[in-house]
One Martini backbone bead per residue (centre of mass of N, CA, C, O) as a GRO file, in nm:
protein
  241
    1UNK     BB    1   0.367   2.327   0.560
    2UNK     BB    2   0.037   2.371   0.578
    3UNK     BB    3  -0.073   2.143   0.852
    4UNK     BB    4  -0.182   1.912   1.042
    5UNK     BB    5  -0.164   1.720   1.302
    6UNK     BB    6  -0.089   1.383   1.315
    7UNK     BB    7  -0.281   1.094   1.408
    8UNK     BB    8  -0.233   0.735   1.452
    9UNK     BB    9  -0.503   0.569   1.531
   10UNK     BB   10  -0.548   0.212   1.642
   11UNK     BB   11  -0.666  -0.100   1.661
   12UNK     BB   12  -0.495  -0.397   1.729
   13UNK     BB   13  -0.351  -0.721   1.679
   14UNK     BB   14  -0.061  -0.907   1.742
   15UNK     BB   15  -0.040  -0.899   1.422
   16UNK     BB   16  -0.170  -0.598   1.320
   17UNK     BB   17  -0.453  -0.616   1.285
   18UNK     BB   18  -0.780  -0.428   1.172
   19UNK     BB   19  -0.925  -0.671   1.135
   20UNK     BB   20  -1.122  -0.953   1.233
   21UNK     BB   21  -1.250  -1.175   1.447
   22UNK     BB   22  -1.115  -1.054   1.695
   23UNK     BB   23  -1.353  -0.825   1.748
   24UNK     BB   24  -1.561  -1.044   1.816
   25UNK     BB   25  -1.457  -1.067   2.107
   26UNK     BB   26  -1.525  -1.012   2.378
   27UNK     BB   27  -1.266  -0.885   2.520
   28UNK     BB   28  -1.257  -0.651   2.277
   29UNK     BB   29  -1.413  -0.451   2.434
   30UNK     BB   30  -1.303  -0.328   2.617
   31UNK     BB   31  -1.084  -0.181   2.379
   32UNK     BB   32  -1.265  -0.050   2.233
   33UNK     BB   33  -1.391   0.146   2.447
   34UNK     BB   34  -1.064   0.255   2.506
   35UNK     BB   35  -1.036   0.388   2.240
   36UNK     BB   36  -1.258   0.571   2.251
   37UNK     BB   37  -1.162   0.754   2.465
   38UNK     BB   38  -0.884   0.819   2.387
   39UNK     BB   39  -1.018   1.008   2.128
   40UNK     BB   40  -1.133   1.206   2.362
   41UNK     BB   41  -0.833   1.316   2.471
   42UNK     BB   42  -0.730   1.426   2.263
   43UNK     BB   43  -0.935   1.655   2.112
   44UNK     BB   44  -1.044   1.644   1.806
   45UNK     BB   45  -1.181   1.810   1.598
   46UNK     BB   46  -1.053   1.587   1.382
   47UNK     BB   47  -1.175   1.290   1.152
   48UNK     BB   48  -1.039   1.001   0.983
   49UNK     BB   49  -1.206   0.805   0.712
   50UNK     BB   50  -1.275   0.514   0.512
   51UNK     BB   51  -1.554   0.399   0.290
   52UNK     BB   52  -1.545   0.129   0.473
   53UNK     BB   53  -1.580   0.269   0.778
   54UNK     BB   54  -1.833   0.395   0.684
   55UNK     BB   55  -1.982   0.197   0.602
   56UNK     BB   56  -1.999  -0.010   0.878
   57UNK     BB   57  -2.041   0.230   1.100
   58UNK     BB   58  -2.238   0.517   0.934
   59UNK     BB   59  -2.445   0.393   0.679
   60UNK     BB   60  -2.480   0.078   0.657
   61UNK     BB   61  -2.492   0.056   0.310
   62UNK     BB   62  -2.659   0.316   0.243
   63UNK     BB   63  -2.814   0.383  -0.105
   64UNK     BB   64  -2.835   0.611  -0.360
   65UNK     BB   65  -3.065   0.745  -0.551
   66UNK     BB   66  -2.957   0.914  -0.871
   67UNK     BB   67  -3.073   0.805  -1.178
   68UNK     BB   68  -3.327   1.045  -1.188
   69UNK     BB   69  -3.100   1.236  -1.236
   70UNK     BB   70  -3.084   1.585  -1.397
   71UNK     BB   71  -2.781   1.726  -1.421
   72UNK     BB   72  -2.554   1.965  -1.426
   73UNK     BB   73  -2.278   2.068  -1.442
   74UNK     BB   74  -2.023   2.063  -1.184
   75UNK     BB   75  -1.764   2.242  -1.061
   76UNK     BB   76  -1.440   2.112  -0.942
   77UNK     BB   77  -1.501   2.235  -0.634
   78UNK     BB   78  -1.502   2.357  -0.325
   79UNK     BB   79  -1.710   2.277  -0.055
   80UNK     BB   80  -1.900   2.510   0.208
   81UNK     BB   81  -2.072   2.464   0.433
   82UNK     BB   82  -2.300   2.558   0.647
   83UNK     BB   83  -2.237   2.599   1.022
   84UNK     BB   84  -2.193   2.518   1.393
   85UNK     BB   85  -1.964   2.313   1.368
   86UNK     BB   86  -1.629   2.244   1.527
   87UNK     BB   87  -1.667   1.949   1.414
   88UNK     BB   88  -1.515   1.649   1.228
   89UNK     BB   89  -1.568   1.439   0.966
   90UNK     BB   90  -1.365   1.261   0.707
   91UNK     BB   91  -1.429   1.133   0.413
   92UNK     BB   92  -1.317   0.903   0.240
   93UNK     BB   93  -1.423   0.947  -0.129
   94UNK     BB   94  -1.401   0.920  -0.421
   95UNK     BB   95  -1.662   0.835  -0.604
   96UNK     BB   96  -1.894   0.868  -0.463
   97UNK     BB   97  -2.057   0.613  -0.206
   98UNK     BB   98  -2.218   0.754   0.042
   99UNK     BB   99  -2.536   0.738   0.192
  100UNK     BB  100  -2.596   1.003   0.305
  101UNK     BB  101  -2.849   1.217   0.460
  102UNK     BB  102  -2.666   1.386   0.678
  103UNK     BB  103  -2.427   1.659   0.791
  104UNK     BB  104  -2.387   1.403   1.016
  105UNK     BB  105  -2.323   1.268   1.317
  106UNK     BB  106  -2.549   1.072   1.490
  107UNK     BB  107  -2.757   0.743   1.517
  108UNK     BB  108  -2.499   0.563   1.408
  109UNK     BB  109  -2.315   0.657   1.661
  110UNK     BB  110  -2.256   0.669   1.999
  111UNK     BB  111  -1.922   0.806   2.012
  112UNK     BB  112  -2.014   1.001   1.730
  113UNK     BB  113  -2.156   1.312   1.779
  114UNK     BB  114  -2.184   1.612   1.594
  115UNK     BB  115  -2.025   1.564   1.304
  116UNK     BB  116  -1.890   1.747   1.057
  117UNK     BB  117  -1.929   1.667   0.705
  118UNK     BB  118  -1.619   1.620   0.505
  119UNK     BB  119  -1.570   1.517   0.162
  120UNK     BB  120  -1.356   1.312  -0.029
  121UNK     BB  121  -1.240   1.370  -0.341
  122UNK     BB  122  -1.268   1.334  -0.690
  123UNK     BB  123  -1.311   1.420  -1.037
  124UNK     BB  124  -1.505   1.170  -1.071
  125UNK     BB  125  -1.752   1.254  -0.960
  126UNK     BB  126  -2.067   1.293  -0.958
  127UNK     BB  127  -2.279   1.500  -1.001
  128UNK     BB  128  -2.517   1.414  -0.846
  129UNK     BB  129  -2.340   1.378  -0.576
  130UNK     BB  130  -2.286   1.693  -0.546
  131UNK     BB  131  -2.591   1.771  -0.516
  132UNK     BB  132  -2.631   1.610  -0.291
  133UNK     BB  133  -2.420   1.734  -0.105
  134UNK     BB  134  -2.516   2.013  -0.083
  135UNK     BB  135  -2.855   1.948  -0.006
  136UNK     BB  136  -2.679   1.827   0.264
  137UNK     BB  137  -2.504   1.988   0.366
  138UNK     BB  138  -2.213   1.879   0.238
  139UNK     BB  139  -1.890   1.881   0.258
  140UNK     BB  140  -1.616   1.941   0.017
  141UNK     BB  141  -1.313   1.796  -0.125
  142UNK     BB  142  -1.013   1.796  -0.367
  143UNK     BB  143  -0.746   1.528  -0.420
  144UNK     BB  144  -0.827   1.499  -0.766
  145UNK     BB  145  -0.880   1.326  -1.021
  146UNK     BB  146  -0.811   0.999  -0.992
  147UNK     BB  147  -0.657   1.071  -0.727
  148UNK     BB  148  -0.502   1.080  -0.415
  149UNK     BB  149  -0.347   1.360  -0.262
  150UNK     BB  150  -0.280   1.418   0.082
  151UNK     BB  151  -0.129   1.693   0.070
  152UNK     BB  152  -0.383   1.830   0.005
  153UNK     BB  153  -0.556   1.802   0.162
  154UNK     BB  154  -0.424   1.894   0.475
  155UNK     BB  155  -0.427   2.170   0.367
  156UNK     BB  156  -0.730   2.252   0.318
  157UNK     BB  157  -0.847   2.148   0.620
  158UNK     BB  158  -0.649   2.408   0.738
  159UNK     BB  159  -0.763   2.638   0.554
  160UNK     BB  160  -1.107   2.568   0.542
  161UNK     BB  161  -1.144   2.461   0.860
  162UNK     BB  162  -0.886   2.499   1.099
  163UNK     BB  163  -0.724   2.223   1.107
  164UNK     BB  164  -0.450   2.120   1.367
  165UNK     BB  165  -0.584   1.837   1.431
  166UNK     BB  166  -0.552   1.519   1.313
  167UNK     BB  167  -0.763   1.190   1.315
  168UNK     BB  168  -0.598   0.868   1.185
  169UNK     BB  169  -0.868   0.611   1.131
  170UNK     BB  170  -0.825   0.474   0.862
  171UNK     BB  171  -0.780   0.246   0.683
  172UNK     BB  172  -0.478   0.111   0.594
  173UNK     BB  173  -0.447   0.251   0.338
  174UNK     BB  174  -0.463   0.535   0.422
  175UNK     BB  175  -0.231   0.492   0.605
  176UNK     BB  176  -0.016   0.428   0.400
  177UNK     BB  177  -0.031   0.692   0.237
  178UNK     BB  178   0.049   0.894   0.487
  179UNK     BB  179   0.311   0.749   0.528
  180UNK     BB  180   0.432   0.803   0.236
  181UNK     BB  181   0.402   1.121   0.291
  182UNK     BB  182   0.460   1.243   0.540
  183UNK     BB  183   0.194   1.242   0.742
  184UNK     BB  184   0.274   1.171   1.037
  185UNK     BB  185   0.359   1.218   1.372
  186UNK     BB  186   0.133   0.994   1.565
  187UNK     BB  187   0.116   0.673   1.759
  188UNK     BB  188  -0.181   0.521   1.834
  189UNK     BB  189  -0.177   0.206   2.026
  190UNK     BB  190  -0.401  -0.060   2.054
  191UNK     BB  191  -0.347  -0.327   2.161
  192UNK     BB  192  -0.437  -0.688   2.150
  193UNK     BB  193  -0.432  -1.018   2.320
  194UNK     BB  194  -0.493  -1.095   2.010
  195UNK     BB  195  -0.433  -1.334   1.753
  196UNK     BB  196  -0.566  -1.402   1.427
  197UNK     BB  197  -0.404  -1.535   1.146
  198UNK     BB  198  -0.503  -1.390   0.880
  199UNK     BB  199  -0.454  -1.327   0.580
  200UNK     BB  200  -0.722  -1.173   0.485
  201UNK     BB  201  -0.633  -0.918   0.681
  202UNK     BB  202  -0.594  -0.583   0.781
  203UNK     BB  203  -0.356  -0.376   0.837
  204UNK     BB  204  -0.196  -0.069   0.972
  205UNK     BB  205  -0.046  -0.085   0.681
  206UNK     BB  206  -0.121   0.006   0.353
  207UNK     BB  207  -0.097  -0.053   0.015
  208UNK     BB  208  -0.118   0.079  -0.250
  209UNK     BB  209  -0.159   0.040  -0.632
  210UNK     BB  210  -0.034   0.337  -0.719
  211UNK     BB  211   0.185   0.264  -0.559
  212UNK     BB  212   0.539   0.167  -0.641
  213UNK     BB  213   0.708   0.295  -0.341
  214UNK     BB  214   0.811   0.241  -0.085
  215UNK     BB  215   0.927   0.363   0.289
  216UNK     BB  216   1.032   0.311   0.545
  217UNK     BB  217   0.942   0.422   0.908
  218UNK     BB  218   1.005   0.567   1.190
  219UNK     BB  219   1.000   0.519   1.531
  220UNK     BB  220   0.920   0.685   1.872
  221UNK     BB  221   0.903   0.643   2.189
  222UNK     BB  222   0.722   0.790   2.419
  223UNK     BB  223   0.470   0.596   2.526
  224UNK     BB  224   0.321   0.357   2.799
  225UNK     BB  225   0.078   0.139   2.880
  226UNK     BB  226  -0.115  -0.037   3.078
  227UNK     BB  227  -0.372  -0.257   3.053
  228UNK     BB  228  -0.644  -0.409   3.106
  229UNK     BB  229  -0.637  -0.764   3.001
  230UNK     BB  230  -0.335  -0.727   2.857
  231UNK     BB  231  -0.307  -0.462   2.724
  232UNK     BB  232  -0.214  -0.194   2.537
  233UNK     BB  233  -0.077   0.161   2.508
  234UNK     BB  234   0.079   0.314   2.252
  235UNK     BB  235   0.317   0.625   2.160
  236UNK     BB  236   0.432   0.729   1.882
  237UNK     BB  237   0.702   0.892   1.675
  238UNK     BB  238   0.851   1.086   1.429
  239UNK     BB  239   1.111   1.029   1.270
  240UNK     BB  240   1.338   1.276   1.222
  241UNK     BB  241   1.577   1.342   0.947
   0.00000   0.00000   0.00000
C-alpha cells in the first residue's frame, strides 16, 4: 500500500489524558512550548488534526452562514486547488462545519503558519460547504460515504499531494481509529509531570463508536530523553507482526 510513513506525535498527563484542566497549568506551559519544537524537528511537510482541535485552537469556532446559498449540486469528487505551498495541514472534518475564512493557516496559530488547507470529509457534506471551501481556495478529499475509512485518506494524500511523511496529531478518536487500522508507524509522546485524574478527559487513543473491536497494538522503545522540569519525551515504533 502507497501511503505516508505516519508519526503520532502528542503531549499527555501521566495517566494518559490529551485533555483536561492540566493543560492549563503554568508548568504545562514549558512542555507545549517543547511539543512545538519538536514537531520542528521531525520536518514533515503535513500535519494532520481533527475538527475539534481544529476548532480550538485554529477557528475558534468561527460559523459559516451559509444558510442563504442556492447552490446546484456539486459532484463527490476530490478536489485540488492551485497553491504554491508545500506544505500541508490536514484537517478531519467529516460533515464539513470548520469556519475556514482562508486557504491556509495563517494568524490563527503562532506556531504553525502558511500551511495549506486540506479538508477530510464524507459524502455527507453540504454542497454549500463544497462551494465555499472551492471559492476559498481549500483543497478537499473524500474518505467515504457516510464514514471515513482512514486508509483511503492516507493513500490519496500521498497520491495526490506527494506526502511521504505525515504527522498525526489528535485528538483521541483520530489517533485511535488509525491505530486500529494499522496505520501508525511510530510514536513521539511528550510526557508531562502531572496527572489530571478526570475522568471526563480524553486519552491518547480512543475507541470510535462505529467501530465494533478494537485490538492491542505493541510498540517498540526506540528512545527516550529527560527533559527539563521532570518530563520525558519517548519515541516508540510499531511493532511489525
Amino acid at each position: 500500500m502507497e501511503r505516508p510513513y505516519i508519526i503520532c506525535h502528542m503531549l499527555t498527563s501521566l495517566d494518559g489524558k490529551i485533555t483536561g484542566d492540566y493543560l492549563e497549568e503554568e508548568r504545562t506551559a514549558y512542555f507545549i512550548d517543547e511539543y512545538e519544537k519538536i514537531h520542528e524537528r521531525y520536518g514533515c511537510k503535513a500535519w494532520m488534526c481533527g475538527r475539534i482541535t481544529m476548532e480550538e485552537h485554529f477557528t475558534f469556532g468561527h460559523k459559516l452562514d451559509l444558510t442563504h446559498e442556492n447552490i446546484p449540486t456539486i459532484p463527490r469528487t476530490d478536489f485540488i486547488a492551485k497553491t504554491d505551498t508545500k506544505s500541508y495541514v490536514i484537517a478531519v472534518d467529516p460533515s464539513g462545519k470548520l469556519g475556514w475564512t482562508k486557504n491556509y493557516i495563517s494568524e490563527w496559530n503562532e506556531n504553525r503558519t502558511e500551511d495549506h488547507i486540506v479538508e477530510v470529509l464524507t459524502e455527507q457534506v453540504s454542497d454549500a460547504y463544497l462551494d465555499h471551501l472551492q471559492k476559498t481556495g481549500i483543497s478537499y478529499i473524500f474518505g467515504g460515504k457516510e464514514q471515513l475509512d482512514f486508509t483511503i485518506v492516507v493513500q490519496k494524500l500521498k497520491k495526490l499531494f506527494s506526502i511521504d511523511q505525515l504527522m498525526l496529531e489528535g485528538g483521541g478518536v483520530i489517533n485511535g481509529s488509525f491505530l486500529n487500522e494499522g496505520l501508525i508507524d511510530e510514536l513521539s509522546l511528550v510526557l508531562v509531570p502531572i496527572a489530571d485524574g478526570s475522568s471526563n478527559s480524553l486519552t491518547l487513543f480512543e475507541a470510535s463508536s462505529h467501530i465494533q473491536k478494537t485490538k492491542p497494538v505493541n510498540f517498540d522503545l526506540k528512545a527516550i530523553e529527560k527533559m527539563d522540569n521532570g518530563g520525558l519525551w519517548m519515541k516508540y515504533v510499531t511493532r511489525k507482526e
